[in-house]
C-alpha positions in Angstrom: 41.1 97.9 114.8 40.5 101.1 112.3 41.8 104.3 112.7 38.7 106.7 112.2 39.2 110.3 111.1 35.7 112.3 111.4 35.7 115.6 109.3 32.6 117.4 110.7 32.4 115.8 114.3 30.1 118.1 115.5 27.6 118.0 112.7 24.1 115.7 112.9 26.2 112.9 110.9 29.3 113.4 112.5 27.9 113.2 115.9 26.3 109.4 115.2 29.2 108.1 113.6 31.2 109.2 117.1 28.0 107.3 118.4 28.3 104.4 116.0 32.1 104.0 117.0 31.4 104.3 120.4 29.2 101.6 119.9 31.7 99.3 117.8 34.5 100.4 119.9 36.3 96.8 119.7 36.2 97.3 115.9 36.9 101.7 115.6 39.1 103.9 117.2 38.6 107.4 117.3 41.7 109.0 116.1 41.2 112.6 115.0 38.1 115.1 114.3 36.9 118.1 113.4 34.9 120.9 113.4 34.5 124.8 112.3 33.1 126.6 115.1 31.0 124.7 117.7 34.4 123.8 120.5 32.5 123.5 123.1 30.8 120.1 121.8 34.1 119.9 120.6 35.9 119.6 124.0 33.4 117.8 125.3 34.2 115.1 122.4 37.7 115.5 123.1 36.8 114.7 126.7 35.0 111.6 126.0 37.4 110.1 122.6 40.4 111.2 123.3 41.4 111.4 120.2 44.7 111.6 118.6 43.8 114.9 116.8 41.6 117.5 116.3 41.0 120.8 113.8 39.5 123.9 114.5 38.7 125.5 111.0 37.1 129.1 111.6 40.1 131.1 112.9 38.8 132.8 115.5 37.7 130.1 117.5 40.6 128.2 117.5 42.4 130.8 119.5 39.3 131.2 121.5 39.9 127.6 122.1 43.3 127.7 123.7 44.7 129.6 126.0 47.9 129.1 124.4 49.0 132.6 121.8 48.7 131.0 118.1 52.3 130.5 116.5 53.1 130.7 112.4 52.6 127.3 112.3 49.1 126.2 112.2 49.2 123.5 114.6 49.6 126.1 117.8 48.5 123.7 120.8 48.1 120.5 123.0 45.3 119.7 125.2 46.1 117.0 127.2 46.8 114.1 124.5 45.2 116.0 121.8 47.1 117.6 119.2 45.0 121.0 118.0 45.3 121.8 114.4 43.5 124.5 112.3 42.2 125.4 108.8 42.6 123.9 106.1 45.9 122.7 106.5 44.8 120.7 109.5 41.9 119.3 107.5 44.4 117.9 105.0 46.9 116.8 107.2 44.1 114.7 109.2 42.9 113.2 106.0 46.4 112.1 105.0 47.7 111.5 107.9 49.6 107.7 107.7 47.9 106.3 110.8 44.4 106.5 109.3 42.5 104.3 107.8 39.3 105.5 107.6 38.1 109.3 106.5 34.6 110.1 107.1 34.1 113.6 105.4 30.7 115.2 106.8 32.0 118.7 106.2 29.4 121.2 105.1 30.5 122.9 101.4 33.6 123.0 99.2 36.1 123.5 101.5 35.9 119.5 101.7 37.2 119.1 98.4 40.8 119.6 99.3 40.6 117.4 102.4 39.5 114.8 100.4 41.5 114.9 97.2 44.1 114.3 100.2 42.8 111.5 101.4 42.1 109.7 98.1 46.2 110.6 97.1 46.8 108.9 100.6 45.1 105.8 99.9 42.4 106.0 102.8 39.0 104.6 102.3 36.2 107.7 102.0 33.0 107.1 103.9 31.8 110.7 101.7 28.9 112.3 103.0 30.1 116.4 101.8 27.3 116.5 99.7 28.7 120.0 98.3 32.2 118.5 97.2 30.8 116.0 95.1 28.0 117.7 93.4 30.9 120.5 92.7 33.6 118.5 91.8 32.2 115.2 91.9 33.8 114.3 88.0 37.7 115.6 89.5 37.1 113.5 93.0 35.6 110.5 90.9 38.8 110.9 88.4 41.2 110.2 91.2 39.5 107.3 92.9 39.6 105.4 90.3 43.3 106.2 89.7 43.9 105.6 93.3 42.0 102.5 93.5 40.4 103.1 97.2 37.1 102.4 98.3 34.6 105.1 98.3 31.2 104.8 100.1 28.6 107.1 100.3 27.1 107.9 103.4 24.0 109.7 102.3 20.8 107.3 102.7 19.7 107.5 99.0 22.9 106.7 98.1 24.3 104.0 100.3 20.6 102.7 99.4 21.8 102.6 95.7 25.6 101.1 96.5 24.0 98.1 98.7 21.2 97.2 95.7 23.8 97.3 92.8 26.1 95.3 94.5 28.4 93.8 91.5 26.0 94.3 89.0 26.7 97.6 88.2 26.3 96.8 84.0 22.8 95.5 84.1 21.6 98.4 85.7 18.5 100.1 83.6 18.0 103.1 85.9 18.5 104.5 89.4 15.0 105.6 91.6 15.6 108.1 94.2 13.0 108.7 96.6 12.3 111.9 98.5 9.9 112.2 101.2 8.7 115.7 99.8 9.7 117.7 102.5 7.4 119.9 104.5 5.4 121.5 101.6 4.2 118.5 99.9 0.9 119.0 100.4 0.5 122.5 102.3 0.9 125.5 100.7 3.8 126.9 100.4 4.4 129.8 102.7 4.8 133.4 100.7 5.2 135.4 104.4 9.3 135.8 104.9 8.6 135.3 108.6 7.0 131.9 108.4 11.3 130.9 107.9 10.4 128.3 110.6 7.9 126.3 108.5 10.7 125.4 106.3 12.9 123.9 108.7 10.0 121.4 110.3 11.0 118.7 108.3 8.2 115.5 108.5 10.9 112.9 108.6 14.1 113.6 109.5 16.0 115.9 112.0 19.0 117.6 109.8 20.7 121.1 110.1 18.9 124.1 108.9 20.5 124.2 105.4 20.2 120.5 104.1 16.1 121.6 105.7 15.5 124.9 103.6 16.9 122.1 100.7 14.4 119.8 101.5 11.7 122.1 101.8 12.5 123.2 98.0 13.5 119.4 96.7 16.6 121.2 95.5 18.3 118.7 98.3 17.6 115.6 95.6 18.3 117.8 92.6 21.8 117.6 94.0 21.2 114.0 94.5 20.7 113.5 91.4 24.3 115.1 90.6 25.9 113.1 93.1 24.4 109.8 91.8 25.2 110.6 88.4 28.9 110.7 89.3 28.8 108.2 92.0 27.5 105.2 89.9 28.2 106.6 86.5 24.9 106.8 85.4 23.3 109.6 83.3 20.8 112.0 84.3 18.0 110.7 82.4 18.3 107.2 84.0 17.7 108.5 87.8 14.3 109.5 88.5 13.1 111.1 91.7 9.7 109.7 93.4 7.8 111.1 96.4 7.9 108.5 99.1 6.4 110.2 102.0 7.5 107.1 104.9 11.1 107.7 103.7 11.2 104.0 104.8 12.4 102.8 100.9 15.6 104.7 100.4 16.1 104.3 97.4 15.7 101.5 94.5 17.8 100.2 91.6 16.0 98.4 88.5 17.8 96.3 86.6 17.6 95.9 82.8 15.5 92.9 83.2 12.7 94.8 84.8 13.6 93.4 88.3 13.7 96.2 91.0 16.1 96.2 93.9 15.0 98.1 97.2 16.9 99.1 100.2 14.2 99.6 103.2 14.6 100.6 106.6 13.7 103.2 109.0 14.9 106.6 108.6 18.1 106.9 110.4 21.4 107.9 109.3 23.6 105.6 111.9 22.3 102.9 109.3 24.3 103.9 106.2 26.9 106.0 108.4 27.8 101.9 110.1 27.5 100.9 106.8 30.3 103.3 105.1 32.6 102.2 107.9 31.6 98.4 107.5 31.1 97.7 104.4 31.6 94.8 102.8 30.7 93.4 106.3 27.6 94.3 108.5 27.4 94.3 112.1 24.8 94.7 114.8 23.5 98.7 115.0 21.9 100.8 117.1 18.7 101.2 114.7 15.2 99.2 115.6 14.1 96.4 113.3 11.4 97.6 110.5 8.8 95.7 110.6 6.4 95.7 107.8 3.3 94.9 109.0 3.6 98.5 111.8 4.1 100.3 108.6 0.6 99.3 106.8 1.6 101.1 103.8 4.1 102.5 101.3 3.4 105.4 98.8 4.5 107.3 95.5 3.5 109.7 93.7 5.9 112.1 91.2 7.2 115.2 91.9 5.6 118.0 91.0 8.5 120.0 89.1 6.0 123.6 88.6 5.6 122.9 92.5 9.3 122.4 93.1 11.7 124.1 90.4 14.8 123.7 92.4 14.4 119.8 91.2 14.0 121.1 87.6 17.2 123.1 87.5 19.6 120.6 89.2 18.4 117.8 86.2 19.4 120.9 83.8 22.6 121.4 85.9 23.6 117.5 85.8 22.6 117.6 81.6 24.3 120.8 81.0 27.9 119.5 83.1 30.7 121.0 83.3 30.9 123.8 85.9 27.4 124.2 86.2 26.8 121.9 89.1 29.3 124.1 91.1 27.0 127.3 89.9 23.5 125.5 90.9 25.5 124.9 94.1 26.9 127.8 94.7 23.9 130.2 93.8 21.5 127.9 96.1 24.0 128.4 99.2 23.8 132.2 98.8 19.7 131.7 98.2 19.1 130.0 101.4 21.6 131.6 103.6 19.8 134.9 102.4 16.0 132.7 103.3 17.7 132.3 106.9 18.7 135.7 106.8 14.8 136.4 106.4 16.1 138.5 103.4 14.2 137.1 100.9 11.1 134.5 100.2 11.5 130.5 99.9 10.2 130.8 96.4 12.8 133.7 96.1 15.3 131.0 95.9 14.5 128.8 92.4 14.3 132.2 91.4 17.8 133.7 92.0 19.3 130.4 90.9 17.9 130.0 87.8 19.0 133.8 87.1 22.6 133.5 87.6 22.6 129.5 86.0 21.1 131.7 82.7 24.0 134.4 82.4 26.4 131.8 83.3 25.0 129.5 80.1 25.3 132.9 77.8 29.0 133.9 79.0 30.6 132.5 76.0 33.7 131.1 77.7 32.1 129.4 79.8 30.0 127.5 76.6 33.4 126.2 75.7 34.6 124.4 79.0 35.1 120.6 78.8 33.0 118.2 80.4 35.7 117.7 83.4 36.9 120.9 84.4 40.5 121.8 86.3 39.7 122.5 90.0 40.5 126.4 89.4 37.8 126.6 86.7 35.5 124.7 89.0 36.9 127.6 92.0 36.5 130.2 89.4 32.9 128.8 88.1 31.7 129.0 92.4 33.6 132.4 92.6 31.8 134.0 90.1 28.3 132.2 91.0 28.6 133.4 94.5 28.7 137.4 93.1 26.6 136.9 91.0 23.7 135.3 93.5 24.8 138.1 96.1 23.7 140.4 94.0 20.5 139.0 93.1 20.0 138.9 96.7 20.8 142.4 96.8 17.9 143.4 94.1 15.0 141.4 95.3 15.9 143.3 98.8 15.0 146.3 97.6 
């Protein structure tokens, strides 16, 4: 039996991977989770796990959390058999910690990059599904798995698509082919009105948190796709294109350099490649229905409209350009959007302010002369900066 450490248990894909070791309980144990600010769903996992650990990382709630006064330390508390950590230091002690085998990292943004540079040094297998940490620092995380020889699966559909259909043929791959469903704008106008946030966040496929939606709704969710594959499976930008696949029932496809195409199909649910990341190279019976083909009636494509969808546009130039400017792209989009679902600005306000600050930070002449793999503090100091920078774009299309 596997030890299972769940970064983000309280998340959409942290929630059915508690499901999916519930379900494989004679093959997973539960040993330690996470989460930032949602304890109550916490506890109540707590409750149900029993788990060895768990981290609170927003501050405030942790002490909310126990009755117990925090000490200097930061683990401050026991309930029942539960050990209570917080911050970040709990995040990488959970990661690292010598009874686990598995790590399962569905943190929202950056502050998974430490976690998991602490797993990887600890030798743990990575089930990675903290988009933000690899489109970031993807080329520094990539670095030290292959120094540290682990095994590093991705969790996100596209991508676990991609890992199952290149198998051990990773040389005589030609190209990757992502598919997107094309969000809830593919064919509807897209709204102008600041109050019509909720549009945005009616995704026609799957059911994901409000920020992975608004990325969705603006394709800029597989512009960092793209990033991520490009580091994932080594393959450059120009060799992964994005096609409009409204079922989302082909995940995504691998063609080979003799003109032979590889798809992974099946219906849209995560607990597919979540089981899969914990798995693999084995597969066992899930909680997912059969597809079957002849319900479906038909599969279609069409290419994405880049004039329609501009986020898609400047992730490609983020992933050409390198560097740190995957960490600016990033960093300026999670500004944009939280400002969207602030009701601050317009969806279309968001290509907008990204493509402004990725501009000054092409011109800022240091910044021309960074390497192709950044240090983690030039990568820190890249997001610092972009964040500023986006705020106060924010700040001027506000009025």
């Amino acid at each position: 039996m596997k030890n299972v450490c769940v970064l983000g248990s309280t998340g959409s894909i942290g929630r059915a991977a508690l499901e999916i070791i519930h379900h494989l309980e004679s093959e997973f144990n539960l040993f330690a989770i996470s989460c930032n600010a949602n304890t109550s769903l916490l506890r109540q996992q707590i409750e149900l796990f029993h788990p060895k650990y768990a981290c609170i990382t927003n501050p405030d709630k942790a002490r909310d959390f126990s009755s117990l006064p925090p000490k200097r330390d930061f683990r401050f508390a026991t309930t029942s058999s539960t050990t209570i950590l917080t911050g970040i230091d709990g995040l990488k002690e959970l990661a690292s910690h010598p009874a686990v085998d598995i790590v399962l990292n569905a943190l929202v943004g950056t502050i998974g990059v430490l976690p998991t540079l602490s797993a990887i040094k600890s030798k743990k297998r990575i089930a990675m599904a903290n988009k933000e940490t690899l489109v970031g620092y993807g080329s520094l995380i990539m670095q030290e798995v292959e120094k540290n020889n682990i095994t590093f699966i991705p969790v996100d559909s596209e991508h676990s698509a991609i890992h199952q259909c290149i198998n051990q043929a990773h040389s005589s791959v030609r190209r990757i082919i992502l598919t997107a469903s094309g969000g809830p704008f593919l064919s509807t106008p897209i709204p102008s009105d600041i109050t019509k946030n909720l549009d945005a966040l009616k995704h026609p496929v799957w059911k994901m948190g409000e920020k992975i939606s608004i990325d969705s709704a603006t394709l800029m969710n597989k512009g960092l796709e793209v990033i991520e594959a490009a580091v994932l499976f080594n393959i450059p930008p120009q060799d992964i294109k994005v096609i409009i696949h409204p079922q989302s029932i082909i995940h995504s496809a691998v063609e080979f350099v003799d003109g032979t195409i590889i798809a992974c199909l099946s219906l849209p649910d995560m607990k597919l490649p979540i089981q899969y990341s914990l798995t693999f190279p084995n597969r066992l019976p899930s909680l997912i229905q059969p597809l079957e083909l002849d319900k479906i009636g038909r599969l279609d494509f069409t290419a994405p409209d880049l004039e329609r969808f501009p986020c898609l546009r400047l992730a490609y130039e983020a992933a050409y350009t390198g560097g740190t400017m995957p960490c600016v792209l990033n960093a300026a989009n999670q500004v944009a959007v939280t400002a969207f679902l602030d009701k601050k600005i317009n969806l279309m306000d968001i290509p907008v302010i990204i493509e402004t600050v990725m501009q000054s930070h092409q011109k800022t002449e240091d910044r021309r002369q960074e390497t192709e793999d950044p240090t983690i503090l030039l990568i820190e100091s890249a997001e610092q900066w972009a964040e500023v920078e986006a705020n106060k774009e924010v700040q001027k299309l506000c009025g």
